[in-house]
GUDO-833553 format. One record per residue: residue in one letter; x, y, z of N, C-alpha, C in turn. Coordinates in steps of 0.001 Angstrom, whole numbers. Atoms other than C-alpha are relative to their C-alpha. Layout:
@rest=A neast=X nnorth=Y nup=Z caeast=X canorth=Y caup=Z ceast=X cnorth=Y cup=Z
...
***
This chain:
@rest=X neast=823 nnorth=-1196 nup=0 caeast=0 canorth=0 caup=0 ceast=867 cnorth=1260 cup=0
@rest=X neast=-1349 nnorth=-1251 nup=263 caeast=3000 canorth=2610 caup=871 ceast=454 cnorth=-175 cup=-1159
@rest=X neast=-1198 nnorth=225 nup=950 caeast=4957 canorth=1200 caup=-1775 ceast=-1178 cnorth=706 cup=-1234
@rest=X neast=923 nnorth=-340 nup=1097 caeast=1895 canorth=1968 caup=-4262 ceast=-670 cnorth=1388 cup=268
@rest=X neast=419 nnorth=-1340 nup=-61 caeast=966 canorth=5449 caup=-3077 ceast=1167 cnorth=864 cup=87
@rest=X neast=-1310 nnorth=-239 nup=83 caeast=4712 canorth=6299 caup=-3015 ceast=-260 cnorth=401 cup=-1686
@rest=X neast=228 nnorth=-98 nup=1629 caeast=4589 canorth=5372 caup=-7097 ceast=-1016 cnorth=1261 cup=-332
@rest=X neast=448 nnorth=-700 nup=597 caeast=1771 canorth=6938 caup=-7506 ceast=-68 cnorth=2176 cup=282
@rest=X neast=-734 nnorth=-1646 nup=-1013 caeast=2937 canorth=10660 caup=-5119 ceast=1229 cnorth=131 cup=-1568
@rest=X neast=-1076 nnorth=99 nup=782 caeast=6011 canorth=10150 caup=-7641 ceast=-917 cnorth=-36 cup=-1809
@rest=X neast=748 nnorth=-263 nup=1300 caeast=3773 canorth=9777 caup=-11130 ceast=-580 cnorth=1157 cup=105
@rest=X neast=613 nnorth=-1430 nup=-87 caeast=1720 canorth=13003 caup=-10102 ceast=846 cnorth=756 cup=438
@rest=X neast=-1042 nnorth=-1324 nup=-86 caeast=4546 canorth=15148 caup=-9337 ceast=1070 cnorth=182 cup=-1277
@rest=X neast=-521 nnorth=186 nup=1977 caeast=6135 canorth=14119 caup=-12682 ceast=-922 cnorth=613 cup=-852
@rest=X neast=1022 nnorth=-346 nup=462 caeast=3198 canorth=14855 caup=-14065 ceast=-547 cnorth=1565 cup=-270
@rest=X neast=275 nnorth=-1502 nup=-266 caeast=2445 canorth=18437 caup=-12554 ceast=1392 cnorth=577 cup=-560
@rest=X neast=-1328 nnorth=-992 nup=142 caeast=6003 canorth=19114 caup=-13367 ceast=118 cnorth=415 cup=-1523
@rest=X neast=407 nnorth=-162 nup=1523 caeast=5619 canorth=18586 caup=-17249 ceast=-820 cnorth=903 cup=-561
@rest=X neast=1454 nnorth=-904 nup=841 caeast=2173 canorth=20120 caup=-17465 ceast=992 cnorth=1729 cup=427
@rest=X neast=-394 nnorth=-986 nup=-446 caeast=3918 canorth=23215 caup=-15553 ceast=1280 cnorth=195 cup=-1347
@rest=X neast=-1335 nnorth=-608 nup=286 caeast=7247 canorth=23524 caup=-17612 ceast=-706 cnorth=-189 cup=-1711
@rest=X neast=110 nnorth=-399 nup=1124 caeast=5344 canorth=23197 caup=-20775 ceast=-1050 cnorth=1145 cup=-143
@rest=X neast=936 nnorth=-1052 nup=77 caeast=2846 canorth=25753 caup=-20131 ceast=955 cnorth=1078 cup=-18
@rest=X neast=-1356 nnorth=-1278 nup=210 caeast=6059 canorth=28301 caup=-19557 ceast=482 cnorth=473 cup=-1511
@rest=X neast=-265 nnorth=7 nup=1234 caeast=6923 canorth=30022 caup=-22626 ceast=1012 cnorth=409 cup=286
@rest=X neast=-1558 nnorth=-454 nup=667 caeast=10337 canorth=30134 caup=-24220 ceast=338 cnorth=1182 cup=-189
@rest=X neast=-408 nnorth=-1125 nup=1106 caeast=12274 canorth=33249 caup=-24786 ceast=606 cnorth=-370 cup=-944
@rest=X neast=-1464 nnorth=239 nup=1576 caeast=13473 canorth=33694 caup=-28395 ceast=-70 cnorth=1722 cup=71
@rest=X neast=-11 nnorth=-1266 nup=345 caeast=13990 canorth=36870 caup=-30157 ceast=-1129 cnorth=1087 cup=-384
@rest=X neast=921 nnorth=-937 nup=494 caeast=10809 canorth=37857 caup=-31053 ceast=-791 cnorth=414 cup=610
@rest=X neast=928 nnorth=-411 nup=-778 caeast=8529 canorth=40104 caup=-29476 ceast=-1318 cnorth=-688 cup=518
@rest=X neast=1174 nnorth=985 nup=-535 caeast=5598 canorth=38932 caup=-27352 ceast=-1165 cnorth=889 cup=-582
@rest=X neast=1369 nnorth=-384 nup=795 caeast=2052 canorth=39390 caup=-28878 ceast=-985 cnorth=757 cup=1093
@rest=X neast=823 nnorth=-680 nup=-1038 caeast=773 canorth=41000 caup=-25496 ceast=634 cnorth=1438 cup=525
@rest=X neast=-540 nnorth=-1358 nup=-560 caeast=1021 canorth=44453 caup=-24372 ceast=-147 cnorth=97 cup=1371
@rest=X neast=27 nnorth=310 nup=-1663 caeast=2209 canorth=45063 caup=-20802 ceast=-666 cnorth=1838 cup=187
@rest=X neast=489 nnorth=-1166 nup=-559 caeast=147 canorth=47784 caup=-19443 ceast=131 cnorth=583 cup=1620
@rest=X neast=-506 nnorth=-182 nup=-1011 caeast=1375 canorth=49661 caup=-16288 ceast=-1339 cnorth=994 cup=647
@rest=X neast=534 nnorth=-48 nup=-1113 caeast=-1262 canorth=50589 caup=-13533 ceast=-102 cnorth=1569 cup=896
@rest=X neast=-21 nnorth=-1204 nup=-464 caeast=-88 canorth=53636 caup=-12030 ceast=1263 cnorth=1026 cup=-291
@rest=X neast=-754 nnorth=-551 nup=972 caeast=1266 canorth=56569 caup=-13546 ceast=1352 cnorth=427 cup=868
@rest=X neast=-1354 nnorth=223 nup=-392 caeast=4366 canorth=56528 caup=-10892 ceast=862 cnorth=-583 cup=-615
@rest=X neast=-943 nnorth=1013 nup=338 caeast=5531 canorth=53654 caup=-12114 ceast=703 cnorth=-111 cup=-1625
@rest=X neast=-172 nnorth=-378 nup=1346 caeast=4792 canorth=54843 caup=-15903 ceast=976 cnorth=786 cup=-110
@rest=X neast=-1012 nnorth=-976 nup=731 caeast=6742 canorth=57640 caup=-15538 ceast=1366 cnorth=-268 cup=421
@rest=X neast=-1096 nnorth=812 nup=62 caeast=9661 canorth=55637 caup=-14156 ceast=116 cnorth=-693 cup=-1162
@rest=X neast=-258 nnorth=908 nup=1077 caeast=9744 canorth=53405 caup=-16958 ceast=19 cnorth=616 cup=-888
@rest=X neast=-225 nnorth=-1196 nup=669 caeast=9311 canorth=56391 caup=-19297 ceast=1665 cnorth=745 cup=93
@rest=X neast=-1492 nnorth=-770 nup=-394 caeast=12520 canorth=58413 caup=-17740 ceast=1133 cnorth=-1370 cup=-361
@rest=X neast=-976 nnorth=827 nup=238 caeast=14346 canorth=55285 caup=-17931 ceast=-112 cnorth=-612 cup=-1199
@rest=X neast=-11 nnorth=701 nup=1431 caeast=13713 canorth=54032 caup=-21313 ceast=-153 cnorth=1187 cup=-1404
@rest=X neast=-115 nnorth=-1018 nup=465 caeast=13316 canorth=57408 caup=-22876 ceast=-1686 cnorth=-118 cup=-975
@rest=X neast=1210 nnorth=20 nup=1371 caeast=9723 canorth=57261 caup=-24416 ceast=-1437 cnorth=792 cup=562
@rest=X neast=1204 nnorth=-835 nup=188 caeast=6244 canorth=58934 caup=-24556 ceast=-1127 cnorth=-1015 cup=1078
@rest=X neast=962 nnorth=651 nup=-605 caeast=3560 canorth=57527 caup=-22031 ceast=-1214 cnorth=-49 cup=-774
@rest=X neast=1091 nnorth=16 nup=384 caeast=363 canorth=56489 caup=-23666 ceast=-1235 cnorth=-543 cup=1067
@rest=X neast=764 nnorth=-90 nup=-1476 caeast=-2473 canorth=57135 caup=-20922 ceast=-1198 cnorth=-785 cup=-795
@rest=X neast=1234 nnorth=-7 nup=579 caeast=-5488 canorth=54998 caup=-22057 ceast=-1215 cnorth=-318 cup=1573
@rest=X neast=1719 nnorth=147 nup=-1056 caeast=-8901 canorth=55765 caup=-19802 ceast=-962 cnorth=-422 cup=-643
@rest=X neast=611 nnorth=508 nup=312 caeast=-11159 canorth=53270 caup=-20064 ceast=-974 cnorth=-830 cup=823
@rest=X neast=1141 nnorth=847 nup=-945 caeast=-14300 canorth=51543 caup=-19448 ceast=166 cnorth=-1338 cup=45
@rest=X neast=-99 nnorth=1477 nup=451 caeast=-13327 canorth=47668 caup=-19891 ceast=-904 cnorth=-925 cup=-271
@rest=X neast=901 nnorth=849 nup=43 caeast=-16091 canorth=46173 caup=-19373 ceast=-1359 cnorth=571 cup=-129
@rest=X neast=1052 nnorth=-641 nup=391 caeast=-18636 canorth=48540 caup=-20575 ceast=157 cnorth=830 cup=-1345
@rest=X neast=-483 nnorth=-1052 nup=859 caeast=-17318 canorth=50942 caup=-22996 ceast=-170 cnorth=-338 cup=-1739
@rest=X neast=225 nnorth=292 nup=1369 caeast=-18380 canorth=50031 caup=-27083 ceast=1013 cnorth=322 cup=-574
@rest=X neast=-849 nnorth=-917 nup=607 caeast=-16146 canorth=52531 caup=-28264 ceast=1326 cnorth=-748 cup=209
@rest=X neast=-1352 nnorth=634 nup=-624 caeast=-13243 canorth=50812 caup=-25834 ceast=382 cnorth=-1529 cup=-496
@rest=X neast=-391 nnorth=1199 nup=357 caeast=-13743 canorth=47742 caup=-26938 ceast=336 cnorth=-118 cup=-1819
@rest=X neast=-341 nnorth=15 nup=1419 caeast=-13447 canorth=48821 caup=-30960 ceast=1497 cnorth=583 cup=111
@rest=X neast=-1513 nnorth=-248 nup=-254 caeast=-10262 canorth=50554 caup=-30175 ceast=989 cnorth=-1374 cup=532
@rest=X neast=-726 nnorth=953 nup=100 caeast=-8894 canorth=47487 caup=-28436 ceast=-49 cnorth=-1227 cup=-1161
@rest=X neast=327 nnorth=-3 nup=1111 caeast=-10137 canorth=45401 caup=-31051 ceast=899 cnorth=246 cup=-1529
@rest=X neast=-562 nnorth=-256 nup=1351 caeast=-9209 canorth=47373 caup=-34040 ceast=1153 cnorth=187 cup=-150
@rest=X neast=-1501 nnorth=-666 nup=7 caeast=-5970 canorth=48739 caup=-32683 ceast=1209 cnorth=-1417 cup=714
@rest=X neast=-1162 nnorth=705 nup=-496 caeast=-4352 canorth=47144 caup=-29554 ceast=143 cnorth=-1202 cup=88
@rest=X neast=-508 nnorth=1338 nup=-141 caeast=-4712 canorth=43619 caup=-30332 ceast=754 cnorth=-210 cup=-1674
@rest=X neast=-236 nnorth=64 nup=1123 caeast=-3142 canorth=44504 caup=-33454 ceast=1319 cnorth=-586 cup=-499
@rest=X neast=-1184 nnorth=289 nup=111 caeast=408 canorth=43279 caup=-34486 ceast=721 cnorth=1456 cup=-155
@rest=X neast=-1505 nnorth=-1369 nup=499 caeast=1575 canorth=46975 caup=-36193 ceast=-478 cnorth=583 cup=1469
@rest=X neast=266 nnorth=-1034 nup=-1190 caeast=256 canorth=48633 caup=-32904 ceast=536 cnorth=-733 cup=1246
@rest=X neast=-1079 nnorth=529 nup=-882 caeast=2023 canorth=45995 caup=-30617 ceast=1004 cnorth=188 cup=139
@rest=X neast=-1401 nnorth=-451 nup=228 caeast=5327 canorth=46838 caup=-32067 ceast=527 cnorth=1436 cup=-239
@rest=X neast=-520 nnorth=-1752 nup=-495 caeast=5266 canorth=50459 caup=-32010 ceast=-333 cnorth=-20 cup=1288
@rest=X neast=166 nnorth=-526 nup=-1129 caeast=3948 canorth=50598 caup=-28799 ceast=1210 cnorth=-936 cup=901
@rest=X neast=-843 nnorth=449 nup=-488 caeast=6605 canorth=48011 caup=-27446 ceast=1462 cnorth=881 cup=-328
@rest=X neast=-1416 nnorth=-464 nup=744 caeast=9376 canorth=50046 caup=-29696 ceast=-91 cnorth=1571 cup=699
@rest=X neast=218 nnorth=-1839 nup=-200 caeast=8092 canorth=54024 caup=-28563 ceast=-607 cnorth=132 cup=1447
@rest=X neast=423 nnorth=-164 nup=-546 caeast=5568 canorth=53381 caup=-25999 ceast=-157 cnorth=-319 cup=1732
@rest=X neast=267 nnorth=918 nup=-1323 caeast=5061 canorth=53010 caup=-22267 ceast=-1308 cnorth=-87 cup=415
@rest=X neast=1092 nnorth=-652 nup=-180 caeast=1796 canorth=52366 caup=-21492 ceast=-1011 cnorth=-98 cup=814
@rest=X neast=594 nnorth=-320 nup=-934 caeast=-631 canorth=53290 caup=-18991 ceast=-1903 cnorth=-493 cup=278
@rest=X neast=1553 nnorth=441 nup=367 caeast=-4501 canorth=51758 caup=-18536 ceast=-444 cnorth=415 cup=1585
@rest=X neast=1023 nnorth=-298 nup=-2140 caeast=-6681 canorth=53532 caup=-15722 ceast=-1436 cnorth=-219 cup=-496
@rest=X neast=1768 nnorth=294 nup=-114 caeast=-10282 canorth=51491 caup=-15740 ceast=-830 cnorth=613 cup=747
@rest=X neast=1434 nnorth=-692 nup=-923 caeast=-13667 canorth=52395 caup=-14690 ceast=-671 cnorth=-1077 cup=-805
@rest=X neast=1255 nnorth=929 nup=44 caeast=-15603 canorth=49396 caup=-14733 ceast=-840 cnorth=-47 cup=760
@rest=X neast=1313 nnorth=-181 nup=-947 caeast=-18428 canorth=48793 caup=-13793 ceast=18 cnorth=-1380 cup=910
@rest=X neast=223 nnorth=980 nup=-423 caeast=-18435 canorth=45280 caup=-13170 ceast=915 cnorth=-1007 cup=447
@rest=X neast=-1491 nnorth=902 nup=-456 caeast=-15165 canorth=43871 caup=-12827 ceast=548 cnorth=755 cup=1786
@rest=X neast=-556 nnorth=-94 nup=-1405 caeast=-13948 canorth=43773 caup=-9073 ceast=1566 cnorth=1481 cup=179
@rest=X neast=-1543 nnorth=-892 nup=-372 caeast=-11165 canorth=46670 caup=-7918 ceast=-74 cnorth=901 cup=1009
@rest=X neast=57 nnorth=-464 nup=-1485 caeast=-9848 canorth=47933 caup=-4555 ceast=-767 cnorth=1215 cup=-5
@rest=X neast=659 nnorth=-1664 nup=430 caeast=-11545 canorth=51228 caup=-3767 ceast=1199 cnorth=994 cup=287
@rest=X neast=-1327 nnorth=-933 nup=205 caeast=-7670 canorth=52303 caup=-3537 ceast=-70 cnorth=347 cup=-1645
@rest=X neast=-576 nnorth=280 nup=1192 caeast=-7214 canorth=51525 caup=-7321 ceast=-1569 cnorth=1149 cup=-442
@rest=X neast=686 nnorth=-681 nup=703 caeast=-10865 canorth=52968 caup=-7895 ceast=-22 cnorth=1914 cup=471
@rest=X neast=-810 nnorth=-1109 nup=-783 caeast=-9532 canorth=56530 caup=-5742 ceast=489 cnorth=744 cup=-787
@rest=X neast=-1621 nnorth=-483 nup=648 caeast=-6482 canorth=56594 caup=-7617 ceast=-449 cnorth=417 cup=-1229
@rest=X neast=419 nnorth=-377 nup=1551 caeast=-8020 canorth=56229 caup=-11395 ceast=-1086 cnorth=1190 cup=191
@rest=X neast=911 nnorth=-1149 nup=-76 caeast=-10614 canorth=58941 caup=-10006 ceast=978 cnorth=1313 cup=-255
@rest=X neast=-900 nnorth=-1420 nup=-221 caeast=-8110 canorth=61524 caup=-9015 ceast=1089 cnorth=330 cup=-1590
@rest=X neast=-541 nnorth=-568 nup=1317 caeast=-6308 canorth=61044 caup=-12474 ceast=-1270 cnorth=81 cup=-1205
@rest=X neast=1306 nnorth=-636 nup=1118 caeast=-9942 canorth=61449 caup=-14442 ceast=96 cnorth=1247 cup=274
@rest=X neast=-193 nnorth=-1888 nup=-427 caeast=-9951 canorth=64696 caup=-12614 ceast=1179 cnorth=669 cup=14
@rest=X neast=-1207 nnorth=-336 nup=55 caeast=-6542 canorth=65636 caup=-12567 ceast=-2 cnorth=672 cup=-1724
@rest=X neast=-628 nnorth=50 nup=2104 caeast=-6195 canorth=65048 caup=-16703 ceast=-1638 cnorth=671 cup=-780
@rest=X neast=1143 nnorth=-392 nup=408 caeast=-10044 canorth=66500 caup=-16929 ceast=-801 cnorth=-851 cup=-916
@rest=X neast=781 nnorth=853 nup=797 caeast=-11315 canorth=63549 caup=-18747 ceast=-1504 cnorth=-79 cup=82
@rest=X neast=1253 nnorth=-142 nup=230 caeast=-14919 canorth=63739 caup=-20012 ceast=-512 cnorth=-1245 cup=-438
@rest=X neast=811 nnorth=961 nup=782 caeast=-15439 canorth=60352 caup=-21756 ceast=820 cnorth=-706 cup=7
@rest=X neast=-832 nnorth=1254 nup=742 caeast=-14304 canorth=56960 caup=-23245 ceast=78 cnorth=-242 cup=-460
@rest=X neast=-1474 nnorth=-76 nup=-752 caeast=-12307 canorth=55854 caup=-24043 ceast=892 cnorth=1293 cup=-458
@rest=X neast=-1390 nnorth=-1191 nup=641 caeast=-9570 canorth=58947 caup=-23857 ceast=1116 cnorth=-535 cup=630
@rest=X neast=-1558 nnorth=275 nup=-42 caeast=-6061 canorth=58380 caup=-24898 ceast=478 cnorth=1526 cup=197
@rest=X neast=-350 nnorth=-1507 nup=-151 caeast=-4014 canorth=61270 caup=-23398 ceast=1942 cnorth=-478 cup=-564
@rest=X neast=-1453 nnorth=158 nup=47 caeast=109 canorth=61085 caup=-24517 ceast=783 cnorth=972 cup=398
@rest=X neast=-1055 nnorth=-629 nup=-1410 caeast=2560 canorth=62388 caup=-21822 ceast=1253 cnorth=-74 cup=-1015
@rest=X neast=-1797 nnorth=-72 nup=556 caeast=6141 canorth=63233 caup=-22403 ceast=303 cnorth=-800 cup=1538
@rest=X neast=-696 nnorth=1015 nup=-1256 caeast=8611 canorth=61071 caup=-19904 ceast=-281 cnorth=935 cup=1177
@rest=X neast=645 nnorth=-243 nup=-999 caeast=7852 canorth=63565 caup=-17430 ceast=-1353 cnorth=491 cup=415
@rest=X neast=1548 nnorth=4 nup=-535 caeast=4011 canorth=63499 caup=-17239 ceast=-392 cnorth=1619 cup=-776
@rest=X neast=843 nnorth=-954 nup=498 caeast=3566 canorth=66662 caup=-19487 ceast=-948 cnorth=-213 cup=-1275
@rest=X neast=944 nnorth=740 nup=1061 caeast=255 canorth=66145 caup=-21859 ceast=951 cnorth=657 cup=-1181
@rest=X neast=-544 nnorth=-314 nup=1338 caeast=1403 canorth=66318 caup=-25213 ceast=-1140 cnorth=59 cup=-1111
@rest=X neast=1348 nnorth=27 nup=909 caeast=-1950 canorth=65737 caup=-26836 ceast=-601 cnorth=-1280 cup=542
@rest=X neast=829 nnorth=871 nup=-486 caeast=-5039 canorth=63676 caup=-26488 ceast=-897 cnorth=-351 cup=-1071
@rest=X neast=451 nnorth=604 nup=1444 caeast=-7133 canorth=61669 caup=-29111 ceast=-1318 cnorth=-1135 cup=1416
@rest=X neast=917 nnorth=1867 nup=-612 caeast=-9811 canorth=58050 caup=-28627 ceast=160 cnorth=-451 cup=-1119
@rest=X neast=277 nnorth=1093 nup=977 caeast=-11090 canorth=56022 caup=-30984 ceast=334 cnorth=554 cup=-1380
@rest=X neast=-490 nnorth=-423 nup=1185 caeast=-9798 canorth=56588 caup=-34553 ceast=-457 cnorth=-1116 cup=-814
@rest=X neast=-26 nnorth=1304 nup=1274 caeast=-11337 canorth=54421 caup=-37481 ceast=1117 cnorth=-404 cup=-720
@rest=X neast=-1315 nnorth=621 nup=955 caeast=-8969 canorth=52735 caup=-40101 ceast=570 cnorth=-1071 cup=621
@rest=X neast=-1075 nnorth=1072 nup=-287 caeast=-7222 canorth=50081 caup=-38119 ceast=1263 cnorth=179 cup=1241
@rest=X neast=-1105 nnorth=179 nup=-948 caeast=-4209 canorth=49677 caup=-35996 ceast=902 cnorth=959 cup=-984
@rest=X neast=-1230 nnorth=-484 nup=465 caeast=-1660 canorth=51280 caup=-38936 ceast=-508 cnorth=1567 cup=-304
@rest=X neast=40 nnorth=-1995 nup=-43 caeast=-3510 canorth=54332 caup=-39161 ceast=-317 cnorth=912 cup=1196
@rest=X neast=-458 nnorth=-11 nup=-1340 caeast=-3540 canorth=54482 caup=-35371 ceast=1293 cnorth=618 cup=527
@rest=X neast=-2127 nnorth=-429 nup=-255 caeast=582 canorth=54417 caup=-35427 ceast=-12 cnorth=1360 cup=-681
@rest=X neast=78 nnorth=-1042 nup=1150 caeast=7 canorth=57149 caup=-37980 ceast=-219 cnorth=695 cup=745
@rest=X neast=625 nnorth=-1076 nup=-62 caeast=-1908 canorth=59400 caup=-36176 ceast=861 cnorth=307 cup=1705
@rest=X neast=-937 nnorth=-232 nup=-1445 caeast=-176 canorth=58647 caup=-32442 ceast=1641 cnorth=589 cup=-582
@rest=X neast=-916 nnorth=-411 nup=455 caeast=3083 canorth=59197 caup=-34366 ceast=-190 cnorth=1538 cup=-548
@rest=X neast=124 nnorth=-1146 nup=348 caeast=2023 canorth=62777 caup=-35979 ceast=-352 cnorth=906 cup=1436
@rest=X neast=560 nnorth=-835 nup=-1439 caeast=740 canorth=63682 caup=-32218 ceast=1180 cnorth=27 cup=645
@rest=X neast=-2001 nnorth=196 nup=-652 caeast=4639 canorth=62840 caup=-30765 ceast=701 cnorth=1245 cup=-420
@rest=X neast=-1019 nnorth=-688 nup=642 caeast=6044 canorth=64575 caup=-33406 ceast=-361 cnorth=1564 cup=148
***
């Protein structure tokens, strides 16, 4: 009975160990297909100063927003808008859901920067310079993800 729940302690930890180390993905060279979005604009504008790039502020409804969800959608699950924003961008997501769970620190914090940045609607993209000065502000843009880069790129420049 030991000897056979031994084996089998020893087959399920083999087991979990496989399923675990193949679920891990490999680095290679090529960029990852997900955009890392940073939380609070402290931390943005650290990663900004230190990497030298433009903050892209997006305020959004996640789980309500039509508009928010054609922008993610059309744009940021896009490939050309993954790789500029990994290559130029740092970037910033303050929600207002309705329905998705979040501390009432986190819902505080994204208040005081709606009011802070005067935001009226959703979704608004605002773009900061590395130290938090607006540089311009835009939302939803038809055309796609490459006329997206287009138009965030003419707002930089």
């Amino acid at each position: 009975m030991i000897k056979n729940a031994l084996v089998l302690l020893i087959a399920l930890t083999l087991t979990f160990s496989l399923i675990h180390c193949s679920n891990k993905e490999t680095k290679t060279d090529e960029k990852s297909t997900e955009l890392e979005w940073f939380v609070t604009l402290e931390e943005a504008l650290q990663a900004a100063q230190e990497e030298d790039k433009s903050i892209f502020v997006n305020f959004t409804g996640s789980d309500w927003c039509g508009w928010c969800f054609k922008l993610n959608d059309e744009v940021f699950a896009q490939s050309e808008f993954i790789q500029y924003a990994q290559d130029e961008l740092i970037l910033l997501k303050l929600d207002f859901p309705r329905n998705l769970p979040q501390t009432e620190a986190t819902k505080n914090y994204n208040q005081a920067l709606l009011q802070k940045f005067k935001v009226r609607g959703f979704p608004t993209i605002i773009l900061l310079d590395k130290f938090g000065n607006e540089i311009n502000r835009t939302g939803y843009q038809a055309g796609g993800a490459a006329k997206y880069v287009e138009h965030l790129q003419k707002m930089i420049d």
